[in-house]
N, C-alpha and C positions, 0 to 999 in steps of 0.2 A: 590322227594323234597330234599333240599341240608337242612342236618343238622351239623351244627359244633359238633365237636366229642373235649367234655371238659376233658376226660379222661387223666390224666399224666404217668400213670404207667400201667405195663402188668396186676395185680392185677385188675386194678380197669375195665379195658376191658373183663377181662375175666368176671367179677362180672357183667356187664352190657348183656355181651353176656348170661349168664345163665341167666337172669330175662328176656331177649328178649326172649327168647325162651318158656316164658310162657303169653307174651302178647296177643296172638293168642288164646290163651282159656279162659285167662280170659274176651276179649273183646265178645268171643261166648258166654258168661256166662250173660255177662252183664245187660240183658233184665231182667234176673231172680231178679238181684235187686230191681225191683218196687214191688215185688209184698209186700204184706203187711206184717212186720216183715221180711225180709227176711235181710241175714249177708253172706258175702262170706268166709262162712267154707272153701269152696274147693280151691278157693285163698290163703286163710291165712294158709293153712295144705302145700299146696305145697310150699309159701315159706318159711313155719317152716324146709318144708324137703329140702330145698337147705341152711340152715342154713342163710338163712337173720334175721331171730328174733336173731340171737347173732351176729348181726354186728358190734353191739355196745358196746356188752359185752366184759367187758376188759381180756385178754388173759387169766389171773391166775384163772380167775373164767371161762375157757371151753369157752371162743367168741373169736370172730375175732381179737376184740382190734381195730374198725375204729374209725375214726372220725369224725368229721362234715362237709369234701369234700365228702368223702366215702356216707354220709346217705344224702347228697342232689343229688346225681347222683344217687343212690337207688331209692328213691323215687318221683324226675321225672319220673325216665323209667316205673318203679309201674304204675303212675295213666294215664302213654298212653294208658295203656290197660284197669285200672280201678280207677276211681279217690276213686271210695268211699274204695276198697282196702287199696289205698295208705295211704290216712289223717288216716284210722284204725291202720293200722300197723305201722305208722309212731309215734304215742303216746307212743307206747311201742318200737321203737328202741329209740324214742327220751327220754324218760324217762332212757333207760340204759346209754347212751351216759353223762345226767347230774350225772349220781352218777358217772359214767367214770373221769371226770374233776375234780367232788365238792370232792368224797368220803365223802357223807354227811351224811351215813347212819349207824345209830347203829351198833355194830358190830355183834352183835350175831343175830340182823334181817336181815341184807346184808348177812351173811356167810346161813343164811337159804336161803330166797328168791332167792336167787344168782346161788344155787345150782337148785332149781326147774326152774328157768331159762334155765339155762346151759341142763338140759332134757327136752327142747320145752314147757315150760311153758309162757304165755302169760298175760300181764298186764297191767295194765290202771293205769291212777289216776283219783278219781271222789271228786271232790272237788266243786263243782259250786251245787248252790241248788237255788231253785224256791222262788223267794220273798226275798233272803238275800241278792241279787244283787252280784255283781262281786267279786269274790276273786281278782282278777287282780286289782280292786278297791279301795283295804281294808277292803271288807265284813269280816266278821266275820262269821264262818259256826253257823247254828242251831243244827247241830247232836253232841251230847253230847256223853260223854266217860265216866263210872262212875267208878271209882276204887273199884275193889274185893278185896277177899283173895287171888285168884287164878291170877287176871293180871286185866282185863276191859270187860267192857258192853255197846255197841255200838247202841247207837237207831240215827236213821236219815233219810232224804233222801235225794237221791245225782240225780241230771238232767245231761243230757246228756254224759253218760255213754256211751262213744264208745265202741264198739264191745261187747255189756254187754250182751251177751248172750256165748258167749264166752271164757270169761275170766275165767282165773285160780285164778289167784289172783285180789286186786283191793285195791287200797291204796288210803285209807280214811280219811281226815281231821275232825279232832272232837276238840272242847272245854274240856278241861278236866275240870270235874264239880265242882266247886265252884272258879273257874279263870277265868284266857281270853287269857289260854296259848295254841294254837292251837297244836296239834300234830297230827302226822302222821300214821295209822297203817296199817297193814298189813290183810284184810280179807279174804279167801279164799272161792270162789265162791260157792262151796256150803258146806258151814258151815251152819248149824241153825240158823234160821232167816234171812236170807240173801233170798229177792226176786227181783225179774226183773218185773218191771209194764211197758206193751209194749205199751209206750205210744208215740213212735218217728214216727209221723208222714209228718215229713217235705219231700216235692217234691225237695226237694235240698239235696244230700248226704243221700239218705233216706239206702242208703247199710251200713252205718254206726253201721247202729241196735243201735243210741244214745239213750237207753232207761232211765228210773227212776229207781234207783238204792234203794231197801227199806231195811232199816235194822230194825230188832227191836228183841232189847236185844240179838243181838249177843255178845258170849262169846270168848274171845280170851285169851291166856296167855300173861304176861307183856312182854314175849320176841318178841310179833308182833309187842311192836310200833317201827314203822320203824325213827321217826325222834320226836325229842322231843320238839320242837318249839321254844328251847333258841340258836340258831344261832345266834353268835355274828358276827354284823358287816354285814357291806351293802351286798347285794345278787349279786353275779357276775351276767354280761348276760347272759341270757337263749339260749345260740346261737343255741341251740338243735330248737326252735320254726323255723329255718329256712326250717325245713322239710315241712311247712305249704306252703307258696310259691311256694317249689320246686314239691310238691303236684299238686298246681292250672295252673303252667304253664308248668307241665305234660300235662293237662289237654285240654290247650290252644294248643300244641303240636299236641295234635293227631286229634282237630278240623280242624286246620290246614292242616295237611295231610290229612282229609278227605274231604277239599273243594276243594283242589289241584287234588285229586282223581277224583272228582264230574268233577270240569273244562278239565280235557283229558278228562273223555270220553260222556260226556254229547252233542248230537247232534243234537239241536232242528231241526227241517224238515225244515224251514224255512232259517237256516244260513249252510246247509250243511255241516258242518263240527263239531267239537268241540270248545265249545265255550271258550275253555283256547287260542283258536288261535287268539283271539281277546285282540289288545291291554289295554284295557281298564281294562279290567279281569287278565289281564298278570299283568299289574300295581298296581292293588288292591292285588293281591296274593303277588308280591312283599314289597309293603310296610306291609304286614302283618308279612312278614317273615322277615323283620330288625325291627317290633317291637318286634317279637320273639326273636330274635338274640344277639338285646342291654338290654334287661331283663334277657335272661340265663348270659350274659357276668356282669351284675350287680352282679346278685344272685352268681356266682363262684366265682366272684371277691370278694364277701363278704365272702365266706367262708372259701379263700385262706389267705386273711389279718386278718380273727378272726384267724386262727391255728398259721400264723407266728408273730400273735403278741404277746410280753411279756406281755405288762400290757393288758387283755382283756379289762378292762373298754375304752380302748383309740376305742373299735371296738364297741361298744353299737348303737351307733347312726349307724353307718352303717347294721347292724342287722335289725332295727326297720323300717330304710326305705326303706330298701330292701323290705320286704314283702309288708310295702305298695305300692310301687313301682311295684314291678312284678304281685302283684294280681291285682291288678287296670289294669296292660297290659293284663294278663291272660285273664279277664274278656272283655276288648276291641277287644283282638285278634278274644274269639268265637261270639261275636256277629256281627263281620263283615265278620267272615267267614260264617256265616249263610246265611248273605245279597248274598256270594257268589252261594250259592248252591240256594237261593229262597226258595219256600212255600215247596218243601221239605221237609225244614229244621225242619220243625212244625209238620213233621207225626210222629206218637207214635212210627212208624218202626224205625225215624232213631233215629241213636246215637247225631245227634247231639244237639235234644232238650234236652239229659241225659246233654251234655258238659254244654251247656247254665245253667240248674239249677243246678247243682253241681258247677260250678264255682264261682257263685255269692254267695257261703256258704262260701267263703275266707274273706268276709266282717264281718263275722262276728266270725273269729278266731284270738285268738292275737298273738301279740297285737296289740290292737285294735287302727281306723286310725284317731280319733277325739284324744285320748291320744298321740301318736305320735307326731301327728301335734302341738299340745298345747304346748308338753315337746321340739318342736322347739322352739314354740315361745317365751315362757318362757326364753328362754336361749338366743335370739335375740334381746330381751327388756330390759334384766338386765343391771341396772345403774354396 
C-alpha cells in the first residue's frame, strides 16, 4: 500500500525507522489489551528504552528537544501497531512538549520533576473528575489542597487517569482551600494515600488503563506544586493536543493496510481470484486512501504552520479543526475498511473491530467537536 513518507529530515527517518521496528510486537501484543485492567507495560518500557519519553523534553534537561512535527509523526507510527499505546504515551510527550514552549512551571518543581524525567520517568495529568463536568469547560476541580506546616494535603478523585497504573508521577489539580485558586501539584505514585480504583472499563481504548485516581490526605512538601494557578493572561494553543489526531489516524492507517491486506489475498471459490482484482474493491480501497492522504496532509500542514508561525494565536483555529477533521476521517476511514474485509471484520480474532472501538474514543478527546464548531460560529456571526 502506497504511504506518503511526511518526514523532512534524516533525524526524523531514523526516529520513524526505530518505532517501525517495534510495531511488529506490539501489534503481536495487542490482543492482550482486552483483557480486564490490563496497560501495555511492555510497549511503554520499550519506548522508554529507545528514548521516546524524552522527545519532548527539552535538551538542557537530558531530551531530545522535538517539537510538535517530531510528536505527530511519533505518534501516528505508535498507534499503527497500537492505538491504545499511542493516546497513553502521547499525554506524557504531550505534556513535556507544553512546558517545552510555556516554561510554565515553578522552578524548583520543573528542576525536580524534570530530572526524574530525564531517568524514564513517566507522567500524566489527571485533572477531569466525575460529576464536576469538564475542566476544558470551566469546571472547577472538587479535590481540595489544604496548607500545612510542612507544604499540602491532597484529598480528591481524578477520572480517567491514563496509564494510571503506571505512572511515576501524576500532576494534580486541586482548590487551594479557602479560594477558587486552582493549582497544580506534583504527586508521586506511590506516595501515601495515593490509590488506583480499576474502574476503566470502556470497549474503546480499554489499554489505556484510564482508571480513578484516589487521593486521600496525601502529604506533599510546597516544593511539589508544580504551577500556581495565577497565570497572567490568555493560555496560548495547546498544539501539543495534536498528538490526539495523529493517534486516531495512526489508527485509520493500519485499518487500512489491513483491508488492502485482506483484498490481495482473500479468494472466494466462487470469483477465482482475489477479490482486490475486482474494480469496485480497487475503487473503494482508493478513495479510502485519498481520504487518508488529505487528513495526514491536513494534520502536517497544521503542525508545519503552528512551528513557523510567530504569533501562535494566528494558528489556534487550525489546531482545533484539524483534529476535528482528521478524527471524523479516521473514524470514516475504519468503518469502510471494515465494509471491505465483510463479517470478518466482527470476529473477536481480528484487529479490526480493536480499530473500529478505539477510534471512535477520538470523539471524545479535546477538544471537543460541539465547542469547536460553536467557537466557528461565534466568530462567523459577530456584528
Amino acid at each position: 500500500m502506497f504511504v506518503y513518507d511526511f518526514t523532512k529530515t534524516d533525524a526524523q527517518k531514523r526516529m520513524l525507522a526505530e518505532l517501525n521496528r517495534l510495531i511488529p510486537s506490539f501489534k503481536k501484543r495487542e490482543h492482550l489489551l482486552d483483557e480486564p485492567n490490563a496497560y501495555p507495560k511492555e510497549n511503554i518500557n520499550e519506548l522508554i528504552h529507545t528514548g521516546y519519553s524524552k522527545l519532548t523534553l527539552p535538551e538542557e534537561f537530558g531530551g531530545q528537544g522535538k517539537g510538535l512535527y517530531e510528536l505527530v509523526l511519533g505518534q501516528e507510527a505508535i498507534a499503527k501497531g497500537s492505538g491504545a499505546t499511542a493516546l497513553s504515551i502521547g499525554w506524557h510527550t504531550g505534556t513535556l512538549l507544553e512546558f517545552s514552549e510555556r516554561r510554565h512551571w515553578k522552578k524548583g518543581a520543573a528542576d525536580f520533576i524534570l530530572e526524574k524525567i530525564s531517568n524514564g520517568a513517566i507522567v500524566n495529568t489527571a485533572a477531569t473528575e466525575k460529576g464536576a463536568g469538564s475542566p476544558a469547560r470551566g469546571a472547577l476541580p472538587k479535590t481540595t489542597a489544604v496548607k500545612t506546616a510542612d507544604g499540602f494535603e491532597i484529598t480528591g478523585e481524578k477520572s480517567y487517569t491514563s496509564l494510571a497504573p503506571m505512572l511515576d508521577y501524576i500532576f494534580v489539580t486541586a482548590v487551594i482551600e479557602g479560594t477558587e485558586q486552582v493549582a497544580t501539584f506534583i504527586i508521586p505514585g506511590d506516595a501515601t494515600g495515593v490509590s488506583i480504583r480499576e474502574s476503566w472499563d470502556s470497549i474503546g481504548m480499554h489499554g489505556t488503563a484510564s482508571h480513578d485516581l484516589v487521593l486521600e490526605k496525601v502529604k506533599i512538601p510546597e516544593t511539589y506544586m508544580l504551577k500556581d494557578g495565577k497565570e497572567a493572561g490568555a493560555k496560548p494553543p495547546m498544539s501539543w493536543l495534536l498528538h490526539i489526531p495523529a493517534c486516531y489516524i495512526g489508527i485509520a492507517a493500519a485499518a487500512l493496510e489491513d483491508a488492502s491486506a485482506f483484498a490481495s489475498s482473500y479468494e472466494p471459490a466462487s470469483l477465482g481470484e482475489p477479490i482486490g482484482s475486482l474494480p469496485n474493491v480497487q475503487e473503494k480501497l482508493g478513495g479510502l486512501q485519498v481520504k487518508l492522504l488529505s487528513a495526514r496532509q491536513v494534520m502536517y500542514h497544521t503542525a508545519e504552520a503552528y512551528e513557523r508561525a510567530e504569533n501562535k494565536e494566528d494558528v489556534r483555529a487550525l489546531l482545533s479543526s484539524s483534529k476535528v477533521h482528521v478524527t471524523n476521517a479516521a473514524i470514516d476511514i475504519v468503518e469502510k475498511a471494515m465494509r471491505i474485509v465483510g463479517p470478518q471484520s466482527m470476529s473477536a480474532k481480528s484487529p479490526m473491530q480493536r480499530y473500529y472501538r478505539d477510534v471512535r474514543m477520538g470523539l471524545h478527546n479535546p477538544p471537543m467537536e460541539d465547542m469547536v464548531k460553536l467557537g466557528f460560529g461565534r466568530q462567523m456571526t459577530e456584528q
